[in-house]
Structures are given as structure tokens and as C-alpha cells.
N, C-alpha and C positions, 0 to 999 in steps of 0.2 A: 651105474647111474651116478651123475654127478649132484653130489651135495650141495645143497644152497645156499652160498653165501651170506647173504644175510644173515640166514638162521643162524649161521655155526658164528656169526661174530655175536649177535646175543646172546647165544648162548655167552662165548668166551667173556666178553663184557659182564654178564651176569653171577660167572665164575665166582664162587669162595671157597674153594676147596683147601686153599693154605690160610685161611682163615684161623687167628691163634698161636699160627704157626712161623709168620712173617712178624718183624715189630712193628706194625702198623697195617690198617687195613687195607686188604686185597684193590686194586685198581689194574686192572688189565688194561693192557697200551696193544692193543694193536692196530695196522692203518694199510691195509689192502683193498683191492676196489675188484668188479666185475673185470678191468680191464687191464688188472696187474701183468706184467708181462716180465719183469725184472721186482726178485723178491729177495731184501736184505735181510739177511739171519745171522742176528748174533746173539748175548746171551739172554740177557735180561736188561731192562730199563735200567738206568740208573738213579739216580734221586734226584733231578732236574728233571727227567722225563715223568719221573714218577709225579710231582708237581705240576707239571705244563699237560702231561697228558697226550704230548709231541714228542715222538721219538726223535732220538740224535739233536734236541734243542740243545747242544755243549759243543766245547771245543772238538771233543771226538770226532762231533757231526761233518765240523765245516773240515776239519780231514778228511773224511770218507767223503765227501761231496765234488772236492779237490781233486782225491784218489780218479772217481767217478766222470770229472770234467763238468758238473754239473751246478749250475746255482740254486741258490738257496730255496728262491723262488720255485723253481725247473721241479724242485727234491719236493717240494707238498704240493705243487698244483701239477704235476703230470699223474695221473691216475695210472698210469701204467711203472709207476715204480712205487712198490710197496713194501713194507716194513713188516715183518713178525720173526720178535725176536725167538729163544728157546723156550724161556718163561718171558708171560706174558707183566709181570709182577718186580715189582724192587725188589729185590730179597734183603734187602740191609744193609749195613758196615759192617764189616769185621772189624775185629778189635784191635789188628796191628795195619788198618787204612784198607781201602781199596773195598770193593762188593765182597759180600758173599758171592759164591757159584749160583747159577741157576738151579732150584730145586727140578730133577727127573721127572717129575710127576705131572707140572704143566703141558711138557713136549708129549708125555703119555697118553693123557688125557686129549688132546686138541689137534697135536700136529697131524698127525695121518687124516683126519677131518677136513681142515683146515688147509689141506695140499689138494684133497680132493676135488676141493669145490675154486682152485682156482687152475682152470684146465687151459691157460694159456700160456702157461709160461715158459720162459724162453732158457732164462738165466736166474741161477739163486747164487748168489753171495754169499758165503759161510764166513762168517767172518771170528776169527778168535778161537782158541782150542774146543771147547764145550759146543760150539756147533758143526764144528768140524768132527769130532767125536759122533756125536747123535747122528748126525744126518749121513755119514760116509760109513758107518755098523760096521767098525772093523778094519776098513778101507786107510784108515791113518795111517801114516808114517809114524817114525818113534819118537816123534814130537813136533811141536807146530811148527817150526822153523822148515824140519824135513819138508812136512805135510805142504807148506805153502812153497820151497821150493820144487814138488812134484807136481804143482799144478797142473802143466798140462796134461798129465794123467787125470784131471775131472772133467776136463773140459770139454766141449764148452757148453755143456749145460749148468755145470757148476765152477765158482771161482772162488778156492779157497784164499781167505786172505785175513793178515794180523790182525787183532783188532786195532782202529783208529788210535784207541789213546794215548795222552802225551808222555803215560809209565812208559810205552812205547817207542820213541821218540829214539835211545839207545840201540833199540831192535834195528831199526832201519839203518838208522847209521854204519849199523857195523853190517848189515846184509843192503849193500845198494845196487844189487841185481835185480832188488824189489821194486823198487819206483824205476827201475832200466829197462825192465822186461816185464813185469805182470801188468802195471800201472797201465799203459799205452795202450795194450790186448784191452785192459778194462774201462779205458775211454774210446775204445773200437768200438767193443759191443755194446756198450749204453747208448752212442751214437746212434749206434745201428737198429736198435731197439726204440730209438724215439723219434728215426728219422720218419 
């Protein structure tokens, strides 16, 4: 029987479980609809999203959006492309720059719920090592670089891919099989998914 939406995002909205344990209090970001059809998973919010309460409002966004072929617009008013990261939560700074990782306990808690109750989906986006971790249970390659060049071994129900950000920006550079071959495939299917 499939889980009801709704419920399980109140629930997740409702969420304090990292309560104490975050420097600042719990705020779950997630943005999927009844009619999610393409679900982007990467780790956690960052501290813009954690503020706006909009996932991917930063530079990373309009990357992945790019990646995507889609505009900004396209990205929060198509209900059929939705967002839920690992953790639903900012997990902080580290002290030498960049996020914390996603605390395990979010995805523990929520994710198999949370996939349940959206029974339409076509295509999930892994995006960045920690979702690619979690959600491929083993399936990784010996690092993300491999992981994203083995792609079409997910496919095409799944696409794994870097994450957007501009630490990133080096990655690509030196791998431009990335935007020659995956990027194209992933403005196929989003096409296809919102035609």
C-alpha cells in the first residue's frame, strides 16, 4: 500500500530528531509533489537553502538547472520535478569551509517512506558522493568520479552525477566526458519527462 504523501512530508517538516545536535535549529527543506516524476537527491541543504527554505536557491542551483536544460522558472513551478535531498536539514560548516556531510539518520528515518509514497517516478538524480553512497547500497564504484563515469550502469532509472558546486568546477574540467556524454542523456530525459 502506498504511503501518503502528505502525511510523510508533515511528518518530515515536523521532524526534530537532530535537534541539539545541528548548530542551529532543525528546518526540513523538502519540495516533492503527488506528481513528482524526476526526484533530485543530493546531500543536504546548504545554508541559503536553509534560509530561503528553496532548495538549490545558489549558484550550485543554476548549474544543476543548466546541467538539466531547464529554467529557473521550469525548476519550482513544474510539480513533476522535485527535490529531497539525503538530509532534510543544514548540517553546518566545517571548520576548514564547505558543509558538514549529511547526518545517516535523516535518510534512515524518512527515505524509504518518502520513496514510497511517490509511486511515479521515472528518474532520481543522485547527485554528489553521499547520495550516491545511500541510495546505490554498495553499488558504488571506488569513488565518485568512477561512480559517475559508470553511469550507464544506473540507468535509466537513476543518474548519477557530481554535485553542481563551484569546489567543483576543477572536476569537470579535468573530466569533459561529463558535460559530452552524461549532460545531453540528462537533458533527454528531463525533456522527456516534461514533455
Amino acid at each position: 500500500m502506498t504511503t501518503d504523501l502528505e502525511e510523510v512530508l508533515n511528518d518530515i517538516r515536523a521532524c526534530r530528531a537532530c535537534a541539539g545536535v545541528l548548530p542551529h535549529t532543525p528546518r526540513p527543506v523538502v519540495r516533492v509533489f503527488p506528481q513528482t516524476r524526476l526526484l533530485i537527491c543530493g546531500q543536504a541543504p546548504g545554508r541559503r537553502v536553509h534560509e530561503s527554505g528553496l532548495p538549490f536557491t545558489d549558484p550550485s542551483g543554476d548549474r544543476l538547472r543548466d546541467w538539466m536544460g531547464v529554467d529557473y522558472e521550469t525548476f519550482y513551478a513544474d510539480h513533476r520535478i522535485g527535490v529531497a535531498a539525503q538530509a532534510f536539514c543544514y548540517p553546518g560548516t566545517a571548520p576548514k569551509g564547505g558543509d558538514y556531510p549529511p547526518p545517516p539518520r535523516c535518510a534512515e528515518l524518512w527515505r524509504p517512506q518518502l520513496m514510497d509514497a511517490l509511486p511515479r517516478m521515472e528518474l532520481t538524480l543522485l547527485v554528489g558522493s553521499y547520495a550516491q553512497t545511500w541510495a546505490l547500497q554498495g553499488r558504488t564504484k571506488r569513488n565518485m568520479t568512477e561512480t559517475v563515469r559508470a553511469w550507464r550502469e544506473y540507468a535509466p532509472e537513476v543518474l548519477v552525477l557530481p554535485h553542481p558546486s563551484w569546489r567543483n568546477t576543477a572536476w569537470l574540467r579535468k573530466n569533459p566526458w561529463f558535460e559530452a556524454e552524461v549532460v545531453p542523456y540528462l537533458k533527454e530525459r528531463v525533456r522527456g519527462i516534461l514533455a
